[in-house]
N, C-alpha and C positions, 0 to 999 in steps of 0.2 A: 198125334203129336202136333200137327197143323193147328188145329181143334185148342192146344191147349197154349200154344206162342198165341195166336188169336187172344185168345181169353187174357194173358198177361201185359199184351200192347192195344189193349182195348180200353178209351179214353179213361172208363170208369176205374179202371184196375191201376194204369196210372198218375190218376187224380188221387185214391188212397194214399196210394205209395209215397203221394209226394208232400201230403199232407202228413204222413207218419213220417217222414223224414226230416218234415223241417220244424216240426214238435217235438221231436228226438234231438236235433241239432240246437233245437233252442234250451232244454235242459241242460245240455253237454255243456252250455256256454254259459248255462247260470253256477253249474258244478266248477268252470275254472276259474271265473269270476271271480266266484267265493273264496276259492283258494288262494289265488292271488292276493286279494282283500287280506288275508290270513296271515300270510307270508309275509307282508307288509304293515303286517299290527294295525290294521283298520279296522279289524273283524275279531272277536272272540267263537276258537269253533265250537258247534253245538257237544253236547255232550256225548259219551262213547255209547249211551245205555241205549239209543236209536240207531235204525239203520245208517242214517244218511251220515251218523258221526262217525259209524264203526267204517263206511265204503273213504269219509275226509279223512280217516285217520291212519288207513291203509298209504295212502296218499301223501299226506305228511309227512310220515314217517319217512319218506323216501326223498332223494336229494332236493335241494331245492334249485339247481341248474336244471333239472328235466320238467317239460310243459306237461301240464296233468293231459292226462286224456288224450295226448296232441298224434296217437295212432288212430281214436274212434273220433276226434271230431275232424278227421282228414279225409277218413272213409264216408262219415256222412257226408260230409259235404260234398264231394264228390256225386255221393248217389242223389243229395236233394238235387244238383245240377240237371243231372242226368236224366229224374223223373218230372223234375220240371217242364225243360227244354222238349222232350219227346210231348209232354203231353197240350202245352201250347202249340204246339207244331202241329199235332196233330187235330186241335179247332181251329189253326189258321190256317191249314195248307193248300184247301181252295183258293188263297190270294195268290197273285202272280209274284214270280221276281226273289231277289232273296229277300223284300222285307221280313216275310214268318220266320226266316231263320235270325234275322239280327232281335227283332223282337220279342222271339220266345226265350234267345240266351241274356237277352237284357234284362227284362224282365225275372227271369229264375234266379239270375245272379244279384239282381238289388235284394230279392226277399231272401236268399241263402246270407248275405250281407247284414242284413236286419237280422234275420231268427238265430243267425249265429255269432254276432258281435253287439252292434247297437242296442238291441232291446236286454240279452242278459247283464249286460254291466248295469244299465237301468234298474234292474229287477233285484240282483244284487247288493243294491246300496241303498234299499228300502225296508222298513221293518217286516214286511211280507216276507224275507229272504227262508223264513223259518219254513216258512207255508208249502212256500217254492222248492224246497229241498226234500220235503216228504211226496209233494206233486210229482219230480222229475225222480224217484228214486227209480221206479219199476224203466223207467227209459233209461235210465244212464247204466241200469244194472244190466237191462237186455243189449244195450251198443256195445257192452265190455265183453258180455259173453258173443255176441257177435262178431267182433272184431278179432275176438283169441287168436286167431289163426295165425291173422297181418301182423297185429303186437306181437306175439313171439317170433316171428320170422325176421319185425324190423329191430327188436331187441336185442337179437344174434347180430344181426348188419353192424349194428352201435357198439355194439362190447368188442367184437374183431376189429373194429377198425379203431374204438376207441374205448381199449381195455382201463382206461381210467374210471370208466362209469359204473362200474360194476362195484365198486366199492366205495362209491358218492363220494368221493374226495377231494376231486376235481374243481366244487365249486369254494370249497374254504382254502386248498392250494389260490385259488387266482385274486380270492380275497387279500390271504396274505400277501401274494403279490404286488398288486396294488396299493396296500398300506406302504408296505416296507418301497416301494416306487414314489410314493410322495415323501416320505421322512429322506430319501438319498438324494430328491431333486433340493430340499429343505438346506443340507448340507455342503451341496454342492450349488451353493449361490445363487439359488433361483430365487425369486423375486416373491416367493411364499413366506411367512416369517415362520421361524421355526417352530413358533409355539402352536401355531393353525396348523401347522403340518401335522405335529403331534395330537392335536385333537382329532384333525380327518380320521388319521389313520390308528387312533385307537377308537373312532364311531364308524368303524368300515368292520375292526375288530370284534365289537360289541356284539355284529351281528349271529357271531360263533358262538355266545356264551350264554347259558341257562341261567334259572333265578335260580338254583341250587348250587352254579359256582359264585354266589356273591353273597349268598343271603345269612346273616347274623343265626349260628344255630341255635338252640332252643337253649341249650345250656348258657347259653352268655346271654341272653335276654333277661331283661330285668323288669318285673310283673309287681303288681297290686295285686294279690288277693284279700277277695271281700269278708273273708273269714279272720283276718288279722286288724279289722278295726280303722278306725277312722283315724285314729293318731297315729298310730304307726305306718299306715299308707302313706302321709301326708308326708311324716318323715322321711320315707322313701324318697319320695317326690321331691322333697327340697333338696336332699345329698345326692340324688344321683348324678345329676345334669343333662337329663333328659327332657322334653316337652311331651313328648307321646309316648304313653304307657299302656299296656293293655291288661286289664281289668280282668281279673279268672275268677276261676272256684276251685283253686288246688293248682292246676298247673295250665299251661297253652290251652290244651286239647279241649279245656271248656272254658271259652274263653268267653266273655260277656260283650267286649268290648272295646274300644279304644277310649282310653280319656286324654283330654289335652289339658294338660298341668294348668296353664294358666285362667284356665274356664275354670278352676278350682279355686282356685286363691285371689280371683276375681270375686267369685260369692261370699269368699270369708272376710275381704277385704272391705264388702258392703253390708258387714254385721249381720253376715244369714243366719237364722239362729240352728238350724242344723241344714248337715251336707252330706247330701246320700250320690258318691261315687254313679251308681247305677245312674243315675237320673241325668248325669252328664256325659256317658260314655257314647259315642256312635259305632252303628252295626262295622264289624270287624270285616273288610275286605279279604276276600282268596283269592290269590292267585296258584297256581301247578307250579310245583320244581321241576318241572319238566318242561315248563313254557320258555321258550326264546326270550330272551332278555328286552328286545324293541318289543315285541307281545304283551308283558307286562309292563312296561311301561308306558304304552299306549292307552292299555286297561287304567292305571291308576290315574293317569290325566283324566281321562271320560268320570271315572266314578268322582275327580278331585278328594283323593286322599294321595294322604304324604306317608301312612305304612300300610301296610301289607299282612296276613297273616299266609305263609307259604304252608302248603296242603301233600299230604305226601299220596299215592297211590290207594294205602289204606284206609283215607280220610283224617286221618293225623296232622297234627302241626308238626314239622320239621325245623320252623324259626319263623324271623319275620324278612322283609324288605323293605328299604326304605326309598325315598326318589333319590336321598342324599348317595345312599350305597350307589346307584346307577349311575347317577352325576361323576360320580367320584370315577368311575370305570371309564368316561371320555376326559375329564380337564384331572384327575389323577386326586389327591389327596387332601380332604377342605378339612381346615379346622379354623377355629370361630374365637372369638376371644376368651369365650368359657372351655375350650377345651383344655385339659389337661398336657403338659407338653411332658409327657412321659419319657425318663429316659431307658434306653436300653438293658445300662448296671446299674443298682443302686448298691452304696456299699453302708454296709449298715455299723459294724463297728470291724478291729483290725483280723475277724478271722471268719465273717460270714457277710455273703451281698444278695440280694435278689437280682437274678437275673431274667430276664424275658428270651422263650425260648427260640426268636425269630432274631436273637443277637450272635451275627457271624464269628467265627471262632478267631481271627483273628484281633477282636477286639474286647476279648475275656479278659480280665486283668492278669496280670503275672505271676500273680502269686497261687493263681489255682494249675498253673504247669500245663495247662491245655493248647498247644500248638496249633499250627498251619498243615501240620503234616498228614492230617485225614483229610484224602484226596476226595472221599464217595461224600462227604458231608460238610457241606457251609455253615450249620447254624449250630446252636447248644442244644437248642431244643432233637434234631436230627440225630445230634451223637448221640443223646440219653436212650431214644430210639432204637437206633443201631446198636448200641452197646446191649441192651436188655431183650432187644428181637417183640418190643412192642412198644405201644403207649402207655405210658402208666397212667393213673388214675388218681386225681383229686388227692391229695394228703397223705399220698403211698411218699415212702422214704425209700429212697436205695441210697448205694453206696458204691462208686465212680471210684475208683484207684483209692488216692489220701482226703478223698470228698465225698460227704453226707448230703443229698440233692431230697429238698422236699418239694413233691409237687404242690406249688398251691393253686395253679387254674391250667383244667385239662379238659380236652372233651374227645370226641371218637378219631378226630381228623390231625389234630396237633397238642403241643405241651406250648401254653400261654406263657406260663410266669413260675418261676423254681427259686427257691431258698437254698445259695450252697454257704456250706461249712465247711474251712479248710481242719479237718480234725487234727489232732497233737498225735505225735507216737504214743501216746498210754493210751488213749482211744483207738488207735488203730491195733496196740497190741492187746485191746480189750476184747476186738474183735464185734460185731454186731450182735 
């Protein structure tokens, strides 16, 4: 037993140890680095198909009030201290006095300082980062499984004492907080103008919200395919009122492209004698519907595009995103001199109107008998819902009391825009 403490406090033995410690501390601190950088839309994270994506994406996934790692790189640090300080002590303990003890802990503590802060944020914000994360994986893998024991003991400590953590809630609770904290000081006189109050605290908000609650679905996208010809694209292009259109071969999912309208009718302008779409589109950016909203739009600044094509799980298009759509989520709702100032009801003659189905039921006209008195639903589009136990679909007609509702724009999530007809009693005792 003598024999074998000997052999483990023997310079050689804690020379190793302190060298695999603070090579192991320095991974740990490029792995939170990263994450951080992540967390903060600096960094796009690597992919799931690699280890190092599959150990960030464990990580991720989980609140972002809690420091990655911050039970394994407590314990290293601790032990690089620890193997340090023993092992300079013990090449300087022949000197007198306590110098050897101030400058073996001085010394261990500058380099646990270095290998575990300064040098990984370094290493983090350089294109090697890739390099770096497959280098530290076999370390940050073995400090996890090392550490199991402390992390489960100190993750019991944290959920007793602060059972909010356990269901990551905690950190979009203190968000809204804080939002809804500057809009009441806004109100109550403070010397913020209220309209900044309202930007903070819907870009405090922003940080809660995915490109899959914002992004235009695929069904209300409006596309080029190269299969329909140069004139009728072109016509597209002029009525839509769009600038950027994405260029397919059938539908999203193969998509060729972005084109920007005016790069087109620039060359026609300049007598090209023909115009081949492909030849002016640029590669279609992806971003994830699952990516945090400051995430993508960090990505689309770095690559300078203004859309997006958003990517589903199965490698699918799901819609697109635009800067404008994210813009619009902090200063609220832009429209341009070319937009359309849509109204709510259109009434088309004395016994049918179009209605949009996000038009609150209070302000249906009077003649379709629809009241205030449905308590569980605000909007038209919501009753046709409720009343039928779904969404209906594109060009389905039902029939609402003494009203004929034709959907004309629906997709999975809501009812756009309906055509109601107040019918006559011969049509009602005509029956459908």
């Amino acid at each position: 037993m003598s024999d074998l403490a000997y052999s483990l406090a023997s310079p050689a033995t804690l020379f190793v140890s302190w060298v695999f410690f603070l090579v192991t501390g320095l991974y740990l601190g490029i792995y939170r680095a990263i994450i951080d950088r992540i967390r903060a839309g600096m960094a796009t994270p690597p992919g799931e198909d690699s280890r190092p994506g599959k150990l960030l994406g464990t990580i991720l996934a989980g609140s972002h009030h809690i420091r990655p790692f911050h039970v394994e790189a407590a314990l290293f640090s601790g032990l690089q201290l620890s193997a340090g300080f023993l092992y300079l002590l013990s090449i300087w303990a022949h000197f007198p006095g306590p110098a050897p003890f101030v400058a073996s802990f001085a010394l261990s503590f500058l380099l646990e300082r270095m290998c575990s802060g300064v040098i990984p944020r370094m290493l983090a914000s350089v294109k090697s980062c890739d390099f770096q994360l497959k280098a530290g994986y076999p370390f940050t893998l073995l400090a996890r499984i090392f550490a199991f024991p402390f992390s489960t003991v100190i993750h019991r400590i944290e959920s007793r004492f602060s059972p909010s953590l356990q269901n990551g809630e905690e950190g979009h609770t203190e968000e809204n907080e804080v939002a809804d904290h500057i809009r009441t000081l806004s109100r109550e006189g403070s010397n913020l103008d209220p309209d900044i109050a309202e930007i903070v605290g819907n870009t405090l908000e922003m940080g809660q919200l995915k490109v899959q609650d914002i992004m235009v679905s695929r069904k209300q996208v409006q596309i080029l395919d190269v299969g329909d010809g140069l004139e009728k694209n072109l016509e597209i292009a002029r009525t839509c009122g769009h600038t950027r259109l994405p260029l397919c071969e059938g539908d999203l999912d193969h998509c060729l492209g972005i084109v920007h309208v005016k790069y087109a009718f620039r060359l026609l302008s300049k007598g090209a004698p023909t115009l081949s779409l492909r030849s002016i589109t640029k590669a279609p950016a992806l971003v994830s519907a699952d990516d945090p909203l400051p995430l993508a739009l960090r990505k689309m600044m770095k690559w300078r595009v203004h859309m997006a094509l958003v990517r589903d799980e199965f490698g699918g298009i799901d819609g697109v995103i635009t800067l404008e759509d994210i813009l619009e989520e902090v200063v609220g709702e832009i429209q341009d001199e070319f937009d359309a100032d849509e109204a709510d009801v259109e009434k088309l003659n004395e016994e049918s109107w179009k209605i949009s189905g996000l038009t609150p039921l209070h302000e249906l006209p009077e003649e379709l008998g629809i009241g205030e008195e449905e308590e569980e639903v605000a909007s038209f589009g919501g009753l046709i819902t409720q009343e039928f136990g779904k969404i209906p679909e594109a060009y389905e007609t039902l029939r609402l009391g003494n009203l004929e509702v034709t959907i004309l724009e629906a997709d999975e999530t809501r009812i756009g825009l309906a055509e109601v007809r107040l019918l006559k009693k011969k049509d009602l005792e005509a029956g459908p």
